[in-house]
N, C-alpha and C positions, 0 to 999 in steps of 0.2 A: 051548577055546571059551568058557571062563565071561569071559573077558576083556570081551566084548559086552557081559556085564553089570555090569563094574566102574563105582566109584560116580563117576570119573575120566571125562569125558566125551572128553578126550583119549585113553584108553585104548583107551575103546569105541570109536570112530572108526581109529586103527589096526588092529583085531580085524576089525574090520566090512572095511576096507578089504582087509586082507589075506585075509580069507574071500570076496572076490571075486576076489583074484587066483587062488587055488586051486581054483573053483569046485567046491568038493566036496560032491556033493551029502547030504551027511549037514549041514551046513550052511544047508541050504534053510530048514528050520523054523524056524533061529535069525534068518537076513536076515530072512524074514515079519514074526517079532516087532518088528523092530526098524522095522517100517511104523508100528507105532502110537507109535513114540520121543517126545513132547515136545520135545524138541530136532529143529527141523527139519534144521540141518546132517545131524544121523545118519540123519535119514529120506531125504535125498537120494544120502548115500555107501548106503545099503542099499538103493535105488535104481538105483545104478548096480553095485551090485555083484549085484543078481540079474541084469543084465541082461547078465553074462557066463556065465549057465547056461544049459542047454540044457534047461528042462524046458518042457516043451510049455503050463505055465499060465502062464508069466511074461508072455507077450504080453496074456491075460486081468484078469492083475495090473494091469500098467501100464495098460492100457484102464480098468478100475474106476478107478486114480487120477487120470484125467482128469476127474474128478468134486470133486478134491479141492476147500478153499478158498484153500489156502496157494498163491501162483502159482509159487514154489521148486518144491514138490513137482509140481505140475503141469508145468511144464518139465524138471523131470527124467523125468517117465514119459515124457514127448513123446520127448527125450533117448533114452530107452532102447527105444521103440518104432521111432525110427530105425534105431539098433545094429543093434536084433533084426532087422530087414527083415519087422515084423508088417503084413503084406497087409491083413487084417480091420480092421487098426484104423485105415484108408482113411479111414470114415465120419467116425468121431468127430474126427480128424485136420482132416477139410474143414471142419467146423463152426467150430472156432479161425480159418479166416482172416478171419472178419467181425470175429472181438472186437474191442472197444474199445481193447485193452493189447496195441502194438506188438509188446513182448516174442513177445505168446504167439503171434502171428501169423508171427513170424517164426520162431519152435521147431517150429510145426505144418507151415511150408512146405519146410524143411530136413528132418522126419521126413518128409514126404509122397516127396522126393526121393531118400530112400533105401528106401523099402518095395519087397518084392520084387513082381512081376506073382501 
């Protein structure tokens, strides 16, 4: 798992990638970390790669990142809020369809369409 932190940003992107495949959650702490990445690509592969876990904060998670200012990252949590079938995150979800940036309007109408009841 120290691969996440090699100085290779191709590395960490493969690490990250394949620790969502496996979703193991001994690797939970490590995807977190890599929210705060610099490199936005890695913040959106650790993005999509929590959002193959099944731990009860990840839907909390991507909800906070709906606040981001990068709009990558902000479409990824939207991304991963659909996956999840996060109900709660209803509200925040409806408020993206007035934005001004098409993008996000449409990430938030496609997450909307997959949230569970």
């Amino acid at each position: 798992m120290l691969s996440v932190n090699d100085q290779e940003v191709e590395v960490r992107a493969a690490a990250i990638k394949g620790l969502g495949r496996k979703a193991d959650p001994r690797a939970f702490g490590l995807l977190l970390q890599k929210l705060n990445e610099t490199n936005v690509s890695l913040r959106v592969l650790a993005i999509d790669a929590l959002s193959k876990f099944s731990d009860k904060n990840v839907g909390d998670i991507m909800i906070n990142l709906l606040n981001e200012k990068n709009l990558e990252v902000v479409m990824a949590a939207m991304d991963a809020l659909g996956k999840l079938g996060e109900a709660k995150a209803e509200g925040p979800l409806i408020q993206f369809l007035s934005h001004h940036d098409h993008r996000l309007r449409g990430r938030a109408a496609l997450a909307l369409g997959s949230l569970k009841d």
